[in-house]
N, C-alpha and C positions, 0 to 999 in steps of 0.2 A: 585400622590396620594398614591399611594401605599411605595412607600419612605418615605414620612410622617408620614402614619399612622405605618411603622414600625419604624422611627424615635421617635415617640410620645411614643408608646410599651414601647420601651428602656426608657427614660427620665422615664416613670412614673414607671417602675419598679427600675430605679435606688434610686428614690424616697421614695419609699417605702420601696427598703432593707433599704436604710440610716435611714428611721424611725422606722421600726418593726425589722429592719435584717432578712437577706436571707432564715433562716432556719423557721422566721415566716409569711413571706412573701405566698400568695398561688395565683395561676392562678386566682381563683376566685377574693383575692384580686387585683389586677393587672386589671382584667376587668373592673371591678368595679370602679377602681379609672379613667381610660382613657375613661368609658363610649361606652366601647367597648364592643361585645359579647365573650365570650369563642372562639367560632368555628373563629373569627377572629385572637385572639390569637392563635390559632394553626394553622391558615393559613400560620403563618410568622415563628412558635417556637413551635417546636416537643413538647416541657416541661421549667420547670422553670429551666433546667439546661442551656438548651439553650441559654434561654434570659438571664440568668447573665453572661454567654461568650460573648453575644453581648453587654451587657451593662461596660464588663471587656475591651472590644476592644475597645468602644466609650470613653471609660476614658483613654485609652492610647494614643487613638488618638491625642485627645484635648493636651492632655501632650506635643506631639512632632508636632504642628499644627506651630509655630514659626520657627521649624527647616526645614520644607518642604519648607515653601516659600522664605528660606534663599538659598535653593539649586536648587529651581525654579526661580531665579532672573535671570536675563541678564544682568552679570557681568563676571569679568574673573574668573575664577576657584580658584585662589591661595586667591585672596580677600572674595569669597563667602566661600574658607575652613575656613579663618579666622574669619569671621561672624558667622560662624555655631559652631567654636569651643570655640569664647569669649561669642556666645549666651547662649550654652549649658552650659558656665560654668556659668554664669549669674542666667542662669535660674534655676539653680541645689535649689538653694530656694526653686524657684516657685513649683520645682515638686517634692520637702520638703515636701512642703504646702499640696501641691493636695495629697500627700501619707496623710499625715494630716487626710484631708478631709475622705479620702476613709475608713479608720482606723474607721471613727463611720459608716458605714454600715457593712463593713467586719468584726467589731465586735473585732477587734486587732486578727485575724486566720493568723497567721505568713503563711502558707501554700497559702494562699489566696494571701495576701501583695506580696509575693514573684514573683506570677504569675503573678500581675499586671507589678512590676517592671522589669520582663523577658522581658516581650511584648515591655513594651519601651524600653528598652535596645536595643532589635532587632531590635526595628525600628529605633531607631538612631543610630544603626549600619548598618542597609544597607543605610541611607543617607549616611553617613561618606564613603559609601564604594561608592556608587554612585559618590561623588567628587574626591574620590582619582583613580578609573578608568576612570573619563575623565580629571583629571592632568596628568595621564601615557599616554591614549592615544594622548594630546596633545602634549607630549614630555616635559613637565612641570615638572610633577614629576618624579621622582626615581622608576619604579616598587622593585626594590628589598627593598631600606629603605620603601616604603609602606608596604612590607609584614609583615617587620619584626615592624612596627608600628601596623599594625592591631591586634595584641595578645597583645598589649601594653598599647593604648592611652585609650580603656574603662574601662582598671584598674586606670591608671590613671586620668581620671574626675572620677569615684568613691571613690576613696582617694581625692579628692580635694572638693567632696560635702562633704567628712565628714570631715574633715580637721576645725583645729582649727582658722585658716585667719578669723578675724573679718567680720563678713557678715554683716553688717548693709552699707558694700559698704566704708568701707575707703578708701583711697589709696593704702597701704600696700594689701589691697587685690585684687584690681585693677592691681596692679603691676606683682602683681604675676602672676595671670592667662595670664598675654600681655606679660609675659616672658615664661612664661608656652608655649604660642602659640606661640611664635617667636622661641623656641627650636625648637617646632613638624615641623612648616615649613621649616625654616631654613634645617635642617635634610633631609627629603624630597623632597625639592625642585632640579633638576638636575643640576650637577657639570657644569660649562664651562669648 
């Protein structure tokens, strides 16, 4: 219950930044629309600053929700890195998109957009680093070509989200990214 109804919080304040934006947004409003009281809202959220960090985590989450159960599967390591790096470049659209989306509550606040984009950044950086410490400790991968990938490869899909390759999914973009990711592993993977 209590997960809920701070889950529901979230949701309806996300809500209502997107519709009024953040700066006109008020505790009051936010009760109001969840049908909740005040004193409930501060059970979960100090202030409205609060709840838009919870509602800026919940939007990043969702962002990188594809790439968690790509690295939770029950496969070998080098196939799930593979998955996780042709997903993410896949998805780099999707989470276009969702910048999209967020852009009419945040109001276009570059300062805001940016912290969004941090957050998943980091989190699919520590996925990415999750697979490549248990390719090292399988004896799979390379530790030293990982390290020297890790300051590499999220510049890398950053330049390939904004990258001019036809995104409507041609071939030629297809191609790329499955060359893109047969580099990074190839690379990676330990010498016989």
């Amino acid at each position: 219950m209590v997960v809920k109804t701070r889950e529901k919080l979230i949701e309806v304040a996300r809500q209502l930044f997107a519709h009024k934006g953040v700066a006109n947004t008020t505790m009051n409003d936010i009760a109001a629309a969840s049908e909740k009281g005040r004193r409930t809202i501060y059970t979960y959220f100090k202030n409205k600053k609060e709840i838009y960090n919870a509602v800026l985590e919940t939007e990043s989450d969702h962002m990188v929700t594809s790439l968690r159960e790509i690295v939770a599967e029950d496969a070998p390591v080098d196939e799930r890195l593979r998955r996780f790096l042709m997903s993410r470049l896949e998805h780099g659209r999707t989470i276009s998109s969702a910048y999209t989306s967020l852009k009419s509550w945040l109001k276009f606040d570059v300062r805001r957009m940016e912290r969004i984009h941090r957050l998943v950044a980091e989190k699919e950086h520590a996925l990415l680093d999750t697979l490549l410490r248990e390719g090292i400790a399988l004896g799979q991968f390379d530790a030293e070509r990982c390290a020297l990938l890790d300051g590499f490869i999220n510049q890398c899909i950053s330049g390939l989200d904004l990258s001019n390759i036809d995104s409507a999914g041609s071939a030629d973009y297809v191609k790329a990214h499955a060359a893109f990711v047969d580099f990074v592993i190839s690379d990676i993977k330990r010498k016989s």
